[in-house]
N, C-alpha and C positions, 0 to 999 in steps of 0.2 A: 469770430467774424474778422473781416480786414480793416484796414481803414476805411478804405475807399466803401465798404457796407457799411459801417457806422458812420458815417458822412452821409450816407445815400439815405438812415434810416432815420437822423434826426433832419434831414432838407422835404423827407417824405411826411413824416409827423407834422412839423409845421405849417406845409403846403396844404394839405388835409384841414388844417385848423385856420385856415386863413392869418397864417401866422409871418408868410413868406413873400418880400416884395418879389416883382418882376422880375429884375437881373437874379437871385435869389434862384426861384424856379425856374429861368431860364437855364444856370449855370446846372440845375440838377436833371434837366432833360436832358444836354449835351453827355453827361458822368453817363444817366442812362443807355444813352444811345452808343456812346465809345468802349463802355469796360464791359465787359466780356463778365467780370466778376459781380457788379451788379445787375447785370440780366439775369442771371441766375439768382442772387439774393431776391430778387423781385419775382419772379417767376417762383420762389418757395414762399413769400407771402401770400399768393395766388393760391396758390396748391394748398396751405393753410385757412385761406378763409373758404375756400370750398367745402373744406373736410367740417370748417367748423359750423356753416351754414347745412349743411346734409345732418352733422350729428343733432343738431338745434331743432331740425324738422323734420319729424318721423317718418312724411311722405318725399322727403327729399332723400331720404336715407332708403326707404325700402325700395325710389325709384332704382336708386345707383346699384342695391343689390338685385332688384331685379335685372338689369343688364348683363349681371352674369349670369345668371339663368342657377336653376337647382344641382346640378348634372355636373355644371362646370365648378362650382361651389364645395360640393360635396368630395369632389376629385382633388382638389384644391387644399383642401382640409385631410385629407387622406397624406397627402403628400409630404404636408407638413408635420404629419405624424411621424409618417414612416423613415424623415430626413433629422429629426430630433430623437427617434431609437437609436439609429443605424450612431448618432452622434454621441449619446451617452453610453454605449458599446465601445466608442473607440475614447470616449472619456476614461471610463473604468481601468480599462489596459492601461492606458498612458498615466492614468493615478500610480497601478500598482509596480509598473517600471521605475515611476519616477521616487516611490517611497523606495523600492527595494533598493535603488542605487543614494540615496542621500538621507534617509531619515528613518529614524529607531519606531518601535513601536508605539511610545507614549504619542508621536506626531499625528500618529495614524487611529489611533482608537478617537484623542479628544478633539479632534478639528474636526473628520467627518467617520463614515461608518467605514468600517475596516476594510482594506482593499480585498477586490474579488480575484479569486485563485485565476492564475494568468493563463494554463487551459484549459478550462473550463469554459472561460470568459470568451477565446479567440474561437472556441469550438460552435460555443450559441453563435456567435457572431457569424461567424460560416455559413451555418445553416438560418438563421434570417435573412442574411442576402440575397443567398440563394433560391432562398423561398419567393420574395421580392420580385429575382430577376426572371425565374421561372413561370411567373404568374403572370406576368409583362404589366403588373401593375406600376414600375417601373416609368417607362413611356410612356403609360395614361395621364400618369401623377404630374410626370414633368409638362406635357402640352398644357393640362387645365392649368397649373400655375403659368406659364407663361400667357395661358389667356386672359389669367386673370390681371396679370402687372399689365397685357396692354390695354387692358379697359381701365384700370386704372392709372391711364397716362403716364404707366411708366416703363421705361426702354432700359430693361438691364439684362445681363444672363442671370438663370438660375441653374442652382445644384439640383440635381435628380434625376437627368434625363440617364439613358439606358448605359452611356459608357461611364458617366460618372460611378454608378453602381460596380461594373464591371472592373473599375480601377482600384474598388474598396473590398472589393471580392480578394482580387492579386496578394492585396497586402497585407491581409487575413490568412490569403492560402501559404505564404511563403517568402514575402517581399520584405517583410518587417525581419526576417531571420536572418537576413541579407546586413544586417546591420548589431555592430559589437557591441556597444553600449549601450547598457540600459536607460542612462539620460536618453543617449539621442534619441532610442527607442520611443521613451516617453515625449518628447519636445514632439518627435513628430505625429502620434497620435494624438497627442493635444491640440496641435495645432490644423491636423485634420479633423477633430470633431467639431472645433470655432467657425473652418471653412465650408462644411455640412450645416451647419447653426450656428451661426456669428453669437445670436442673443443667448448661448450655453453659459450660465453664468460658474457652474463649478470649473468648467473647462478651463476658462479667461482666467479663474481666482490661481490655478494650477500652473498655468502655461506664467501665470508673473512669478509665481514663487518657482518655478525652475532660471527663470529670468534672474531673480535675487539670487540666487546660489552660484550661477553663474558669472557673477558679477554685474549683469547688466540693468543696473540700479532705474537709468532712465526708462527702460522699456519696463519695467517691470512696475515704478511706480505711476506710470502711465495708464497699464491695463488694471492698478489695483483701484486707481479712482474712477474710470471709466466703470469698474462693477459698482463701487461704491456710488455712483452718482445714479447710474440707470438702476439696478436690480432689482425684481420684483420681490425677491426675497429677502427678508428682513437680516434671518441669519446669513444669509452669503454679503450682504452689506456688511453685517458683522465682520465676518472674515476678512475681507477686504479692509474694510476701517484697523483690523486690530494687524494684520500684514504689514500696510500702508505706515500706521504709525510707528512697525518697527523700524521702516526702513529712512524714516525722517529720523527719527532722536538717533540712530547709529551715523546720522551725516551732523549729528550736532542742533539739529531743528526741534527743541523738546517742545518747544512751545507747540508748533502744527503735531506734533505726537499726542501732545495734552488733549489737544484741541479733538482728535480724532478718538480717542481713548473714551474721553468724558463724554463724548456722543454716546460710547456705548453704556456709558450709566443711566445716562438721561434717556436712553430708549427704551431701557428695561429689560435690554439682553442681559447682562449680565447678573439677574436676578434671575428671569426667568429662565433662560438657558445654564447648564451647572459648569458647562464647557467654557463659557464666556467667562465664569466668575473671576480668572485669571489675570482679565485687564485691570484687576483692582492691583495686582503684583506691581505691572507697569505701570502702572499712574503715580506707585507710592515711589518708585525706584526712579522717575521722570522728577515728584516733587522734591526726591533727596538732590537730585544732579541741580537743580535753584537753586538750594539749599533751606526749603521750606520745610525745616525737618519736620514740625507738629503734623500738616498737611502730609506728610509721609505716614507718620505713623498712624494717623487717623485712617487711611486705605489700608493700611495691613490692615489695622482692627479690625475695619469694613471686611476683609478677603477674610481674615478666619471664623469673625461672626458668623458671615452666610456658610460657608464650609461645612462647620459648626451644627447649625439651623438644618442645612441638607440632610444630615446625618453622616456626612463626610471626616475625614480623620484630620488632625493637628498634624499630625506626619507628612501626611501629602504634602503643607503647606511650607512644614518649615525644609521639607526637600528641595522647594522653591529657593530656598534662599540661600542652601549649601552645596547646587547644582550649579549655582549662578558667580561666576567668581567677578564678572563683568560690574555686576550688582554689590559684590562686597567690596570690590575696590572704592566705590561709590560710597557707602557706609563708611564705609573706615578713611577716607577721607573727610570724615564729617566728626569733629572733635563731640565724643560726648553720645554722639548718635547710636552708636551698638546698644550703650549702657541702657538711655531711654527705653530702647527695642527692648532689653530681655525687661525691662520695669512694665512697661505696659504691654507686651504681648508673653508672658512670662510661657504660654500652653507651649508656642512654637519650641522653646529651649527643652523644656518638660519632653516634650515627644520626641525632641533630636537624641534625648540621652536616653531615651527609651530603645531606639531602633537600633544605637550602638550596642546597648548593653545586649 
């Protein structure tokens, strides 16, 4: 919010509460009537206690759905089917360009499921479109959403109508080939699957981590809080949270790292997912850079424990720690710390000189 709306919404609070003398409320009908920026702050209050008054009253709710009628509803829902396939299609591509250009296999097995073969993928994709454009359920889809944003008071374009199709068709057929790089490849079918379905949460976790890699730290920790704050999905919050806090402790911010990390303890991803159990790594290599060596060593234990418990190897673990040179700089700037490490985690050493031998 701006000023000028957090001004407008504690002058509004008060006036509501008879909290607000004369010159007071005067001064906030004038704000109202001149800024452009509170008409709109006001007018989404509006639009808010409508939605919440309809959700509160069953007949207030099935009036509002009846206005769109079955027909238009039904199309509507269709549409928004057919615009979140058409988007996890150009997801999947844009995943598997963007591993195949910057990241090894272990990136791609333990974060999400293995990328889908890049013709295979672009060939379904062809023939769903097509299917789509040939049926002209296309045009149906797009009108009833559009009928249904203006019954519900709102005035925007949407994605789906017949050329948008026809433009996703092209870049499937031959448009995408037109272009050298597998990033850019990927950047832009990421960023065409977010503008098909903004709410794609694998898409957004994808398009910030090509972001990171290319430097562009603010855009990227941008779109990783933005999943992290909205996402329906527990584990894409994950992702996002265990990204996100990489890209803060590498600016020096271990504290918001910790802070995002330790979320994933306390949610019980990284118990219950085996993939997560990693953030224990970072948390203990976050408490070394304090210098909270106990609190370090206490999260390794915690990460080989559950490892351990999974039925998972010591090896994997202590790969963690001789993959990581970032991480033993950190150690061994820590008087005494190595020596701790091999006393109380003694498996990790045990398995390193196993894998050598």
């Amino acid at each position: 919010m701006t000023d000028s709306q957090v001004a407008l919404q504690a002058d509004l609070s008060c006036l509501v509460d008879g909290e607000l003398d004369e010159v007071a409320a005067a001064r906030a009908m004038v704000r109202l009537e001149d800024s452009a920026e509170c008409q709109i702050f006001l007018d989404d209050i509006r639009r808010f206690a409508r939605l919440h008054r309809d959700l509160s009253d069953p007949q207030r709710l099935e009036a509002r759905i009846a206005m769109l009628g079955a027909g238009e509803i039904a199309k509507a829902a269709e549409n928004i089917d057919l615009a979140h396939r058409l988007a996890t299609i150009f997801y999947q591509l844009g995943k598997a360009y963007t591993l195949s250009a910057i990241d090894g296999p272990g990136f791609r097995e333990r974060v999400f499921e293995a990328a889908v073969p890049v013709q295979d993928a672009k060939t379904q994709g062809r023939g769903f479109v097509d299917g789509v454009v040939s049926s002209g359920r296309a045009d149906e889809a797009h009108s009833a959403e559009a009928v249904g944003a203006m019954e519900m008071g709102e005035e925007r374009s949407t994605w789906g109508g017949r050329s948008d199709w026809l433009e996703a068709r092209h870049l499937l057929n031959g448009r995408l080939e037109q272009i050298a790089d597998p990033l850019e490849k990927g950047r832009r079918l990421l960023s065409q699957s977010i503008e098909i379905d903004p709410s794609h949460e694998e898409a957004r976790i994808y398009l910030a981590y090509v972001y990171s890699r290319e430097g562009k730290k603010l855009k990227a920790a941008s779109l990783y809080r933005d999943v992290f704050d909205t996402a329906l999905s527990l584990s894409n919050r994950g992702h996002a949270a265990m990204q996100l806090g990489r890209l803060h402790f590498l600016e020096g911010d271990v504290h918001e790292a910790l802070i995002l990390w330790r979320w994933m303890n306390i949610s019980g991803l990284s118990s219950d997912e085996a993939r997560f159990n990693v953030v224990r790594f970072n948390i203990g290599v976050a408490y070394a850079q304090q210098g909270r060596d106990q609190r370090a060593l206490d999260s390794f234990r915690d990460l080989l424990d559950a490892q351990l418990r999974a039925g998972g190897e010591a090896s994997d673990i202590a790969a963690l720690f001789v993959e990581n040179p970032d991480a033993r700089k950190i150690f061994e700037a820590r008087p005494g710390f190595l020596a701790q490490l091999m006393k109380q985690l003694p498996e990790l050493f045990e398995a390193n000189e196993v894998s050598k031998s």
